[in-house]
C-alpha positions in Angstrom: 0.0 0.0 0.0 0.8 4.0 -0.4 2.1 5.7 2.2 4.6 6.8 5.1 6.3 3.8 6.7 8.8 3.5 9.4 11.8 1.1 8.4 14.0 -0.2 11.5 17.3 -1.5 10.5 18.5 -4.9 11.6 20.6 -5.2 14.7 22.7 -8.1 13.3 26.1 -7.0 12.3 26.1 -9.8 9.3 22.6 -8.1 7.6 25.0 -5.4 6.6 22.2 -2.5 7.1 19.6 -4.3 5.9 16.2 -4.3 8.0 12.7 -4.2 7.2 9.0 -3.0 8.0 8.5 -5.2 10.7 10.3 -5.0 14.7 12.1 -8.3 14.3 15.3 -8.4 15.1 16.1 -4.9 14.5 17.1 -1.9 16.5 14.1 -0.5 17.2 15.8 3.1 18.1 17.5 2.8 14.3 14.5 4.0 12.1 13.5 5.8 9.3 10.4 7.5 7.7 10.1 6.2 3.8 7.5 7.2 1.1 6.1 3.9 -0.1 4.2 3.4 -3.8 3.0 0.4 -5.3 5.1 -1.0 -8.2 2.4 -0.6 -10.9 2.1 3.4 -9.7 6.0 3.7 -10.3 5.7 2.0 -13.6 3.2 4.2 -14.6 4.7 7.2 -13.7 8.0 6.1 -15.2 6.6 5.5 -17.9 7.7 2.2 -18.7 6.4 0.0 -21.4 8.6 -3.3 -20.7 10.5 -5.1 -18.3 13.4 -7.3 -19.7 14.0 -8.6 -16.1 12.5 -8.2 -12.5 14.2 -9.0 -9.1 12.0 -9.4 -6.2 13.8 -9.7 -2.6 10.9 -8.9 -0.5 11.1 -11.5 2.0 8.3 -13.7 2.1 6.1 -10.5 0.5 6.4 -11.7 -3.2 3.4 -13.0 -2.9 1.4 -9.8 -2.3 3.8 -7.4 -4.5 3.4 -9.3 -8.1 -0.1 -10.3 -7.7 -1.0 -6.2 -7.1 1.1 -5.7 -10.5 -1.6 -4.5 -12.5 -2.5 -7.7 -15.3 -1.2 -5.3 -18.1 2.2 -4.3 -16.9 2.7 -8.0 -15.7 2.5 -9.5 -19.4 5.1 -7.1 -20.6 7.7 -8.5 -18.3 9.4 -11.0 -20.1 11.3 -12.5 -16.8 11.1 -12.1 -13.2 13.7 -13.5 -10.5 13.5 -13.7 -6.7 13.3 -16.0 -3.6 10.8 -18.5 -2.2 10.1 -19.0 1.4 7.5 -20.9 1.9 4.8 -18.1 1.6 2.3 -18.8 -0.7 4.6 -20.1 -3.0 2.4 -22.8 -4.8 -0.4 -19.8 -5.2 2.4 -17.4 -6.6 3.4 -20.1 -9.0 -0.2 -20.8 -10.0 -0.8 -17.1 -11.0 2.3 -16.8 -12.5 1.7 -19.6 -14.9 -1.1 -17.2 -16.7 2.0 -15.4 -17.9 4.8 -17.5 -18.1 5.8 -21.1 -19.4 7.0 -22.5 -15.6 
């Protein structure tokens, strides 16, 4: 979703600054405010008419972020690339298959 978001960045040494949305495992006192839009929003406004690759690293979120690609931005990706963990990955896979030979 749109909006203001507080990011809190990871208190392990070995995430190397990474962190997340969520208080776990992070330094709760190590935050910042971000502007968030939804990929098909940023598309638009970029003006973007295809996608040769796209890399999703949203940690168990895939899910929810490429299913809210709008349908007529998603079919002019030709591949995307990212992580399973478990999540909904059978549904992902499913929805996917409309648009590409898995």
């Amino acid at each position: 979703k749109e909006g203001c978001y507080t990011y809190y960045f990871s208190n392990i040494p070995a995430d190397f600054g990474g962190g997340g949305f969520k208080k776990i495992k992070c330094n709760k006192n190590k935050k910042i405010k971000l502007l968030v839009t939804t990929i098909g929003k940023f598309i638009r406004e970029a003006k973007i008419k295809k996608i040769d690759i796209l890399k999703i690293d949203t940690e168990g979120m895939e899910f929810d972020i490429i299913t809210a690609i709008p349908r007529n931005i998603l079919k002019h990706v030709k591949f995307i690339t990212g992580e399973c963990h478990g999540i909904r990955d059978l549904e992902l896979f499913l929805y996917l298959s409309e648009f590409f030979n898995l």
